[in-house]
C-alpha positions as CSV (number, residue, x, y, z in Angstrom):
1,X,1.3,-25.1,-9.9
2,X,-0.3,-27.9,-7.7
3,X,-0.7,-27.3,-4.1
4,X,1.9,-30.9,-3.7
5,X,4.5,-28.6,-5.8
6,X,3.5,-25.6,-3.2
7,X,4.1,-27.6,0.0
8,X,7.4,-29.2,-1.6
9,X,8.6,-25.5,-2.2
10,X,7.3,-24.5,1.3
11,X,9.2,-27.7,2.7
12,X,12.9,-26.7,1.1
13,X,12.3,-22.7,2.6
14,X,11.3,-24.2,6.4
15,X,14.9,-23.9,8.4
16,X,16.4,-27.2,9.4
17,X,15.5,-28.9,12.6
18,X,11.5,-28.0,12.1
19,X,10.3,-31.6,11.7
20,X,7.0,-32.5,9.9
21,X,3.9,-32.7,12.2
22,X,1.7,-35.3,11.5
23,X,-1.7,-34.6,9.6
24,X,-3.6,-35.1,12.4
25,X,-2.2,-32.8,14.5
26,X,-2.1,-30.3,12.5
27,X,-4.8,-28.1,13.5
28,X,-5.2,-29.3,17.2
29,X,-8.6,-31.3,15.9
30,X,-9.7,-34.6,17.6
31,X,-12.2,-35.6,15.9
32,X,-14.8,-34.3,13.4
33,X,-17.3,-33.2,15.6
34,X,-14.7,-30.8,16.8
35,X,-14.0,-29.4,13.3
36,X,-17.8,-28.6,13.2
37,X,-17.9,-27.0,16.2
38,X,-15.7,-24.3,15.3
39,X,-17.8,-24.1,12.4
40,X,-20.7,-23.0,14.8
41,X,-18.5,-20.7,17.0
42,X,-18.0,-18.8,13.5
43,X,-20.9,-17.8,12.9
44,X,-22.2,-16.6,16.1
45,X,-23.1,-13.0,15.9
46,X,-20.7,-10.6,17.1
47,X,-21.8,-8.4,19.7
48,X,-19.5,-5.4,18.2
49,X,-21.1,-2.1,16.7
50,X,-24.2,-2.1,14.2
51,X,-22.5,-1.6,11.0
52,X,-25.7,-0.1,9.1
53,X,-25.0,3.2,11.7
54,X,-23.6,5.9,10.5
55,X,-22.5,7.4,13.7
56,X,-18.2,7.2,13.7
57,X,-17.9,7.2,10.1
58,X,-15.1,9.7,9.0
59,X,-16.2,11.8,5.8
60,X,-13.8,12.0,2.9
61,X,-13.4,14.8,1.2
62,X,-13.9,13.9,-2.9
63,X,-10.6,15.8,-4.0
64,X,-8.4,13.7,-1.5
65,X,-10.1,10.7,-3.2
66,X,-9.4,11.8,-6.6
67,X,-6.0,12.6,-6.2
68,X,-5.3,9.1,-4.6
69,X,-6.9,7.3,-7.2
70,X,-5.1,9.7,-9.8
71,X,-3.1,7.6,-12.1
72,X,0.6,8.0,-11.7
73,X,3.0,8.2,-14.7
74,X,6.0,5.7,-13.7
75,X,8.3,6.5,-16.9
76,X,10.8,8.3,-15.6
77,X,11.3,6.4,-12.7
78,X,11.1,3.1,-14.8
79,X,13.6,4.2,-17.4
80,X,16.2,5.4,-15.0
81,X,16.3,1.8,-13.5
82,X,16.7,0.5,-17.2
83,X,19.4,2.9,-18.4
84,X,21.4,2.1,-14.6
85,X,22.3,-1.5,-15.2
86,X,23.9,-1.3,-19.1
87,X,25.1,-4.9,-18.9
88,X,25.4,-5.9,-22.4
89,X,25.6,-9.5,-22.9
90,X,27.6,-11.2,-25.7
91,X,25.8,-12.2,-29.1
92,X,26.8,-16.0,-28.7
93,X,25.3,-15.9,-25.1
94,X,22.0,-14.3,-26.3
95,X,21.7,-16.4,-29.9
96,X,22.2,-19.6,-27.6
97,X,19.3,-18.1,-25.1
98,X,17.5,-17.3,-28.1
99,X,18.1,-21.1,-30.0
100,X,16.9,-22.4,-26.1
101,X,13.8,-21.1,-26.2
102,X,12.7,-21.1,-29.8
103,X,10.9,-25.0,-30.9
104,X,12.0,-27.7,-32.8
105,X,9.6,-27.5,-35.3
106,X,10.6,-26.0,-38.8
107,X,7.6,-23.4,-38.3
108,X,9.3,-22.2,-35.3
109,X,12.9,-21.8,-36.9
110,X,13.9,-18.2,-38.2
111,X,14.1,-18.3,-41.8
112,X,17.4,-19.0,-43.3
113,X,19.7,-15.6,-44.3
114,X,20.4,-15.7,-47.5
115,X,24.0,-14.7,-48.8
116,X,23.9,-11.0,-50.2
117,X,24.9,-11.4,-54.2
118,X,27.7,-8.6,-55.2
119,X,26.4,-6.9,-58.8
120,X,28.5,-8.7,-61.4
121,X,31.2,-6.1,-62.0
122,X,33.7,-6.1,-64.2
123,X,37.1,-6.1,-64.7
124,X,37.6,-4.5,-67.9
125,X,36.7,-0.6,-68.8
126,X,34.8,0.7,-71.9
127,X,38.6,1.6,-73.7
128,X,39.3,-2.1,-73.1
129,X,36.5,-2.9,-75.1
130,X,36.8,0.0,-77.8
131,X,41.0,-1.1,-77.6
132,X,39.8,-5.2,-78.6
133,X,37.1,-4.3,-80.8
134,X,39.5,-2.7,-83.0
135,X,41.8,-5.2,-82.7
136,X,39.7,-8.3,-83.6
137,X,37.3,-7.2,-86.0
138,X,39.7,-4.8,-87.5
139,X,37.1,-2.0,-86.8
140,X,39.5,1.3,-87.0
């Protein structure tokens, strides 16, 4: 997403009555030898504590840091949200979801379904046959 996309979004969320500020006064600047300035002021040294001491540094015990860094198994949790909301939706709604997403192209189309064939069955039974036999060829 483009950061013109990000300030568009940013611009619909603001409440109404906030008007825009102009780019100049954006960051209370006046020039850029102000901008640098700042730069300089940010990298002055801090006159805190000296980091590479040791001296106020808590210990941590190596069980307490193994248990919080224990994986944790979320299945139960994750399939009681699932089975809570059961909301089936239709079959024409999903195909139609399903026909959205899917390509135009004939490599993206499901194959077609093709029609199940019943086995040829007959109407007639063996006796039928036996029953014509006899009376066509003569056979007794």
């Amino acid at each position: 997403m483009s950061a013109a996309l990000l300030r568009r979004g940013l611009e619909l969320l603001e409440p109404p009555g906030q008007g825009k500020v102009p780019p100049g006064a954006q960051r209370g600047r006046d020039g850029p030898r102000v901008a640098g300035a700042a730069r300089r002021r940010k990298r002055a040294p801090e006159p805190g504590r000296n980091k590479a001491t040791v001296k106020g540094r808590v210990v941590r015990s190596a069980i307490e840091e193994y248990h919080k860094k224990k994986p944790v198994n979320h299945l139960r949790e994750n399939l009681q949200y699932m089975l809570k909301g059961r909301l089936v939706a239709d079959k024409a709604i999903t195909e139609k979801v399903l026909a959205q997403n899917r390509g135009r192209k004939s490599k993206d189309q499901p194959p077609e379904k093709a029609e199940k064939k019943k086995p040829e069955s007959t109407v007639f039974t063996e006796e039928d046959f036996r029953k014509f036999e006899r009376e066509y060829f003569g056979i007794p």
